[in-house]
C-alpha positions as CSV (number, residue, x, y, z in Angstrom):
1,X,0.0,0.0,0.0
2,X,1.2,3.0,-0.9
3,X,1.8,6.4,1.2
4,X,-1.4,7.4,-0.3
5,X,-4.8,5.4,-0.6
6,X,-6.9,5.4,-4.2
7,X,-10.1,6.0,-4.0
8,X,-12.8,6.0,-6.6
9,X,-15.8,8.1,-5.9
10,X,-19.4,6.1,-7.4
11,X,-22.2,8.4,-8.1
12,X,-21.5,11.7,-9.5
13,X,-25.1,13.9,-8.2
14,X,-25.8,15.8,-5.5
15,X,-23.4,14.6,-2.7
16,X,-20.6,12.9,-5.1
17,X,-19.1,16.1,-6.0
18,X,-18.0,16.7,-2.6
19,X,-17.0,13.6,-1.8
20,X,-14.7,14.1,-4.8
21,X,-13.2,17.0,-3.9
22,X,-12.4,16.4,-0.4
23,X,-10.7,13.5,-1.5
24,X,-8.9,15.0,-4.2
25,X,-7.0,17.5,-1.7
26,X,-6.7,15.5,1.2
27,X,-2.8,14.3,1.8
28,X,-4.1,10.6,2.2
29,X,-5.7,10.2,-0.6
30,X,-5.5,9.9,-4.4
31,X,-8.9,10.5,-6.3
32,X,-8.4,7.7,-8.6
33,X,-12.1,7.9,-10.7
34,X,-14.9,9.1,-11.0
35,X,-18.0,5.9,-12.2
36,X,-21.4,7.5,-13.0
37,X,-24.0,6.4,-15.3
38,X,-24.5,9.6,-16.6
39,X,-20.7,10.1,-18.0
40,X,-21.6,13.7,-18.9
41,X,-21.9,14.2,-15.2
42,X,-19.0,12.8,-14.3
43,X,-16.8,14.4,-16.3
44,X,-18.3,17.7,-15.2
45,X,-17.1,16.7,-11.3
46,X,-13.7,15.8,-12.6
47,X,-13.3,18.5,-14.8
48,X,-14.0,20.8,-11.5
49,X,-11.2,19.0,-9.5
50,X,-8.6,18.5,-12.3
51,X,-9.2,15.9,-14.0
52,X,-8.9,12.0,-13.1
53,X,-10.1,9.4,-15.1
54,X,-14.3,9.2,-15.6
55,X,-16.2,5.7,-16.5
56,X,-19.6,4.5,-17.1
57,X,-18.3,1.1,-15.4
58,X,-18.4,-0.1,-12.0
59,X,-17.0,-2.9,-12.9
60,X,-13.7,-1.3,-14.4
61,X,-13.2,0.5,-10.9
62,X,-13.6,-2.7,-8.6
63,X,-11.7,-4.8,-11.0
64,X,-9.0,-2.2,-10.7
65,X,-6.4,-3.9,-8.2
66,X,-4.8,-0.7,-7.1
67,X,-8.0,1.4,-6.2
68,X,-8.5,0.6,-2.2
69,X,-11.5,2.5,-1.7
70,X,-14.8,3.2,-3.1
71,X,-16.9,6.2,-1.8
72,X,-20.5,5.6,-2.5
73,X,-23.0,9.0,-3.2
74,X,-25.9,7.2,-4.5
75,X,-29.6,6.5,-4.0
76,X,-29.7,4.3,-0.8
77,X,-31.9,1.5,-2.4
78,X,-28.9,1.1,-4.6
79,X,-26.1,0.5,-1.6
80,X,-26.8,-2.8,-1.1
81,X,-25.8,-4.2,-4.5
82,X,-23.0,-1.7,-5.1
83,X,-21.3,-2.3,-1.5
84,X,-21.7,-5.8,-1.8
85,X,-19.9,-6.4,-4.8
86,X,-16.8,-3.9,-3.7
87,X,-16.3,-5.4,-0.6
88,X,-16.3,-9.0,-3.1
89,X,-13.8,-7.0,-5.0
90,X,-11.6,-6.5,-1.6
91,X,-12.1,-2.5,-1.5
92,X,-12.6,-0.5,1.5
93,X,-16.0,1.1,1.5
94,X,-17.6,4.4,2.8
95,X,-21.4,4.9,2.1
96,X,-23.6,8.2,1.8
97,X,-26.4,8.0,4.4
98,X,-28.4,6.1,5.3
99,X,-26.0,2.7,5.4
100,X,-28.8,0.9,2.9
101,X,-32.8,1.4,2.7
102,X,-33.8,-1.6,5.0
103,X,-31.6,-2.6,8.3
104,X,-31.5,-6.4,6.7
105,X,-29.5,-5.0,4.2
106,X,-27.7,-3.4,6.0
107,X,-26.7,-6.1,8.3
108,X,-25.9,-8.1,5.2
109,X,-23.0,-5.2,4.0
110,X,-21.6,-4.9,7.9
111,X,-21.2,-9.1,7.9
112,X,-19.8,-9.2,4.6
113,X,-17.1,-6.0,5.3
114,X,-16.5,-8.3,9.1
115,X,-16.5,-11.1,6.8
116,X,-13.5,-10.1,4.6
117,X,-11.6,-7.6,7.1
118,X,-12.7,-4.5,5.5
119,X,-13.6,-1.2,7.0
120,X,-17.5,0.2,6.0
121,X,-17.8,3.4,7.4
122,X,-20.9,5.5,7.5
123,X,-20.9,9.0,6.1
124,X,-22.1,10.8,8.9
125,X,-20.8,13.8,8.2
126,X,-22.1,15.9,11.1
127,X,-20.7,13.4,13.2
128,X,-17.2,15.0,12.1
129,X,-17.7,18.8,12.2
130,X,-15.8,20.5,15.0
131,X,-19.2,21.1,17.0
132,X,-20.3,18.2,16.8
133,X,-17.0,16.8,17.7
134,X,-16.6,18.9,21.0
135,X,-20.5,17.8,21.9
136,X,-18.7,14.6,22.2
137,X,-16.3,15.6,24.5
138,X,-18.0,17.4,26.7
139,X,-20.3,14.4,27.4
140,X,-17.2,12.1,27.6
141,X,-15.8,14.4,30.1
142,X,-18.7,14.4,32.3
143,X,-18.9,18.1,31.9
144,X,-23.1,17.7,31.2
145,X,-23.9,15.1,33.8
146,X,-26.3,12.0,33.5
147,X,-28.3,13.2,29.7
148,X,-31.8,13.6,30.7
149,X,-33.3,14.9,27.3
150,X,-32.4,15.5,23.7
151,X,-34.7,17.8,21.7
152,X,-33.6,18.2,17.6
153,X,-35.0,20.6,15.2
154,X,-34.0,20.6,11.5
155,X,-36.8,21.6,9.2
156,X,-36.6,24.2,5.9
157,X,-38.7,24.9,3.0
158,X,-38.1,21.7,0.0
159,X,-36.6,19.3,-1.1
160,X,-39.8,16.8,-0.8
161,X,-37.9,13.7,-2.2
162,X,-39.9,11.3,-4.6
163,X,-38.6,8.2,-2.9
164,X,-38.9,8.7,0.9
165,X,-40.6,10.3,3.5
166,X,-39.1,13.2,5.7
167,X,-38.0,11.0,8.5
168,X,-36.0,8.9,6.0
169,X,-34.7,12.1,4.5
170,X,-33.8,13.9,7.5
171,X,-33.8,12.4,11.0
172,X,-30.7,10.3,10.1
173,X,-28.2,13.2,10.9
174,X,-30.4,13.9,13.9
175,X,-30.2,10.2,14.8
176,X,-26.2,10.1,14.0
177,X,-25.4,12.6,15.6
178,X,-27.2,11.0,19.2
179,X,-25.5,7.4,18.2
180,X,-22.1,9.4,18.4
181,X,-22.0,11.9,21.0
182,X,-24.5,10.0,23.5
183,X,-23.1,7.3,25.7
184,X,-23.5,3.8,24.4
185,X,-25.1,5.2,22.0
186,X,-28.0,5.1,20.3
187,X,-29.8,3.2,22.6
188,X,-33.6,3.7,22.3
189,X,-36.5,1.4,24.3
190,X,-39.2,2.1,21.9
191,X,-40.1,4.7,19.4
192,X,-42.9,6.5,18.5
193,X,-43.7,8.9,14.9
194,X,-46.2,11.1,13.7
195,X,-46.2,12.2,10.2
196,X,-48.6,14.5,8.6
197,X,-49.1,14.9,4.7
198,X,-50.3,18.0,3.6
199,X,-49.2,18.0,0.1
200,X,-51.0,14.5,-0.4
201,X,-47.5,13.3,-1.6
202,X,-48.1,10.1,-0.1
203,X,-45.5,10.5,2.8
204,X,-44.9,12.6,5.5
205,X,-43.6,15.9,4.8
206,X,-43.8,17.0,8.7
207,X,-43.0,14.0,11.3
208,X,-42.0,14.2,14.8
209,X,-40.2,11.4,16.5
210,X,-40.0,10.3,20.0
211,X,-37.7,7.9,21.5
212,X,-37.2,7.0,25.2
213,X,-33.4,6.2,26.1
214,X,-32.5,3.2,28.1
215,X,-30.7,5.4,30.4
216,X,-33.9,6.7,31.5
217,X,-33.9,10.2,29.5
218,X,-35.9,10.7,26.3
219,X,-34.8,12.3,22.9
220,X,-37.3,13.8,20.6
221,X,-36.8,14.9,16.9
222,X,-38.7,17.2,14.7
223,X,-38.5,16.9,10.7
224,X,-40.2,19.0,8.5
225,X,-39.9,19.8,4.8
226,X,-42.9,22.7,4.6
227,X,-41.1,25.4,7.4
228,X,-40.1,29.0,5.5
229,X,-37.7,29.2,7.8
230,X,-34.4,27.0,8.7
231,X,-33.5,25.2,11.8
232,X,-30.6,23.5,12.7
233,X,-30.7,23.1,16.3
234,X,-30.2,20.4,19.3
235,X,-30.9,20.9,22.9
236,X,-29.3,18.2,25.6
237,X,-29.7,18.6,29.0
238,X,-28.0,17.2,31.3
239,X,-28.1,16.9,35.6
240,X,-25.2,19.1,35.8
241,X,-25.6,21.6,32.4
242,X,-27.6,22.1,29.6
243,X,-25.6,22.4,25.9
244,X,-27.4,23.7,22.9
245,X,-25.9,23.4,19.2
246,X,-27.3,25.7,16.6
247,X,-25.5,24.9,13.1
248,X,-26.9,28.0,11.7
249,X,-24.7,30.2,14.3
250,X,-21.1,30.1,12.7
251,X,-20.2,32.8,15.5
252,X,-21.6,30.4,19.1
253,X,-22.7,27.1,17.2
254,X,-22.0,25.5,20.8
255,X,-23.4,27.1,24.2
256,X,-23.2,25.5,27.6
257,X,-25.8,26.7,30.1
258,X,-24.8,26.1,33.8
259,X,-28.8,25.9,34.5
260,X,-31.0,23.8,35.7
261,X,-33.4,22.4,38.0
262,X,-30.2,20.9,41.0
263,X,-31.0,17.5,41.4
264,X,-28.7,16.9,44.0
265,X,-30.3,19.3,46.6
266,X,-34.5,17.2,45.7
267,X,-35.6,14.6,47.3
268,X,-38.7,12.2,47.1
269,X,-40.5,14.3,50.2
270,X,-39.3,17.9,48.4
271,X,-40.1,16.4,44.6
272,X,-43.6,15.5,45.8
273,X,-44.9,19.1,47.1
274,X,-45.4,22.0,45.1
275,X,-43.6,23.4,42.1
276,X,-42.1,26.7,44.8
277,X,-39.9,24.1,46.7
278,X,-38.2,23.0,43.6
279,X,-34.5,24.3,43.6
280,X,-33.3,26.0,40.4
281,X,-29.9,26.5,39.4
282,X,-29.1,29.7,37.5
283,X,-25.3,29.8,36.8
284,X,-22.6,31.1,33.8
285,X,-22.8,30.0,30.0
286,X,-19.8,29.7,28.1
287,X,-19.3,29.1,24.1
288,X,-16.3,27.1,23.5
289,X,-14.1,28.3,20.9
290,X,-14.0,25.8,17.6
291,X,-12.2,25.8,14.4
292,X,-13.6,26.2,11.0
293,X,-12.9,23.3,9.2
294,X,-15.1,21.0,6.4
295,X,-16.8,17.9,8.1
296,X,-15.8,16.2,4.9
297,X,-12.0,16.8,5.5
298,X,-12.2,14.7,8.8
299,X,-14.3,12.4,6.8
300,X,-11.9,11.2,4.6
301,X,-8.8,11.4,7.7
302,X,-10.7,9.0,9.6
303,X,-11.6,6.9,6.6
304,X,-8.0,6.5,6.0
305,X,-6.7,6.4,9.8
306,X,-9.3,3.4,10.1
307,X,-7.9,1.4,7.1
308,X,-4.6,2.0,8.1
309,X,-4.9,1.0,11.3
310,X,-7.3,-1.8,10.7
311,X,-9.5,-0.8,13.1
312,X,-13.7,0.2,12.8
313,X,-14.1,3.8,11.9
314,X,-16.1,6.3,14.4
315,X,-19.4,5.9,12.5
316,X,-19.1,2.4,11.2
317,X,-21.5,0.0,10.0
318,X,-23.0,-0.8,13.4
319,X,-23.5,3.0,13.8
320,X,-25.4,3.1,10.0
321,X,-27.5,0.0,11.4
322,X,-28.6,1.5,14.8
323,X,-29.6,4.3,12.7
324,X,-31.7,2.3,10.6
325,X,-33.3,0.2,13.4
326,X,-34.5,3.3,14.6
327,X,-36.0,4.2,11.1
328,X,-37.6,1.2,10.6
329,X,-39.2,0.9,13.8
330,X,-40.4,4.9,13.0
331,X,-41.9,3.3,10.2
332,X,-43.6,0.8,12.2
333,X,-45.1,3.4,14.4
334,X,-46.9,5.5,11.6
335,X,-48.3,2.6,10.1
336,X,-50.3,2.5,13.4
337,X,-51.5,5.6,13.7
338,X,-48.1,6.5,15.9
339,X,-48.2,3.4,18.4
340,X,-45.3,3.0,20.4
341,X,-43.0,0.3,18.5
342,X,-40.6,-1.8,20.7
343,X,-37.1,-1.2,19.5
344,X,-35.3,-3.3,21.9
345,X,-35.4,-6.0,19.6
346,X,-33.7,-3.9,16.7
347,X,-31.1,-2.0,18.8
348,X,-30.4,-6.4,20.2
349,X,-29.9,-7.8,17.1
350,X,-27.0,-5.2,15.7
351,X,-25.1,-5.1,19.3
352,X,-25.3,-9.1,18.5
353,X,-24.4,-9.1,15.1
């Protein structure tokens, strides 16, 4: 293996192009292709980083012995098939969210890449920007206590996609971004949705998503395609402080309140009487400083660190299946007019698999 890693980038659309030029300047990488159907397209992405050699083929890249890497930016009810037959072809994998379009498939892909000793990494790319990274330090370090809530807002005006509904669209990043900052993870005792279709699309366009944690919190997610206005904004609170991340500040994305109801001074007796006895705590916030720098560049570091290494990658396959689960057993909950659905059994059978 050389001091650098090829990697061929499949699917030249909407996300491909910056897959392909993240990789193209990064010092561990080589961008060794670009495959798209439409070959038009792709030579319009390597023109804009270049050059580097465009094909039609997906064959010609895997059968190429000294690519190591594919970076997948396609439709996710086209992973599957395409991940499969790299990781058959011995190349390292990274896949545009979500992992695949069911969690059996996805199982499949992370028992294959175990399989044959391969890394599949999710592309969470939230997971990597600097605020999101120093959300998961603070909660490492203790600094917000025992997590008793998560609240996450990201809704905006379009883009109603013709394939799935708005939780499919949206709440992964949401749910990503809990799977890597909360401890052990996504680990959610049932789940409930309610979607509402407006448009008559067929699928929600507005859902709202309710999970409780096994930890004893709860974490709550609101998607919505039909808001004029953006928001890009999670809220956990913790027994000791409360951090808020708002992705639409560049100038305090991260904000630590020291504020609270203090825990430590209720008891049973003092919980049970009227609201007046209730101690609050009303203390300094603080913004940490962070740097600028593009998720995506961090992407492609810790795809490379992993495979060099030989080691799982932050947001692995397990990460893109506990994601899923959750998805799935959304699904589940609308089709029952928003009925609690058991995810034990989902969150089980990846932690086992």
């Amino acid at each position: 293996m050389s001091s650098q890693l090829n990697v061929a980038v499949v699917g030249a659309g909407y996300w491909g192009p910056n897959l392909a030029r993240n990789f193209r300047v990064a010092d561990d990488w080589n961008l060794a292709a670009i495959c798209d159907l439409d070959l038009a397209r792709a030579e319009r992405v390597a023109n804009s980083v270049g050059g580097v050699h465009v094909t039609q083929d997906l064959a010609e890249v895997l059968d190429d012995s000294t690519v190591d890497a594919v970076a997948i930016a396609t439709p996710a009810r086209t992973h599957h098939p395409i991940v499969l037959a790299a990781l058959e072809a011995g190349k390292h994998v990274i896949v545009e969210k979500p992992l695949a379009d069911t969690r059996e498939r996805g199982a499949e892909m992370v028992e294959r890449a175990r399989d044959n000793g391969l890394v599949l990494m999710a592309d969470h790319t939230y997971c990597y920007t600097p605020a999101v990274l120093k959300i998961r330090e603070l909660i490492e370090e203790g600094a917000l206590g025992e997590i008793l809530f998560v609240d996450s807002v990201r809704i905006n005006l379009g883009l109603i996609q013709p394939d799935v509904d708005v939780f499919w669209d949206l709440a992964p990043h949401d749910l990503s971004i809990m799977d890597f900052v909360l401890p052990g993870g996504l680990d959610v005792t049932s789940v409930s949705a309610h979607g509402s279709d407006p448009l008559r699309t067929g699928k929600s366009c507005v859902g709202y998503l309710a999970m409780p944690l096994s930890s004893g919190g709860i974490a709550h997610v609101h998607v919505n395609w039909l808001s004029p206005t953006k928001i890009r904004q999670m809220v956990i609170g913790g027994t000791k402080r409360t951090l808020v991340w708002d992705d639409l500040n560049p100038q305090q994305r991260v904000s630590v309140y020291d504020r609270g109801v203090d825990l430590a001074l209720q008891s049973k007796e003092t919980a049970d009487t009227r609201a007046a006895n209730i101690s609050y705590r009303l203390g300094d916030t603080w913004a940490p400083a962070l740097p600028e720098q593009e998720a995506l560049a961090n992407v492609a570091a810790e795809f490379a660190s992993a495979i060099r290494d030989g080691r799982p990658a932050r947001t692995d396959g397990e990460s893109g299946l506990r994601v899923l689960s959750v998805l799935e057993a959304a699904s589940a909950s609308l089709a029952v007019s928003g009925a609690p659905q058991h995810a034990e059994t989902y969150i089980k059978e990846v932690q086992e698999a």
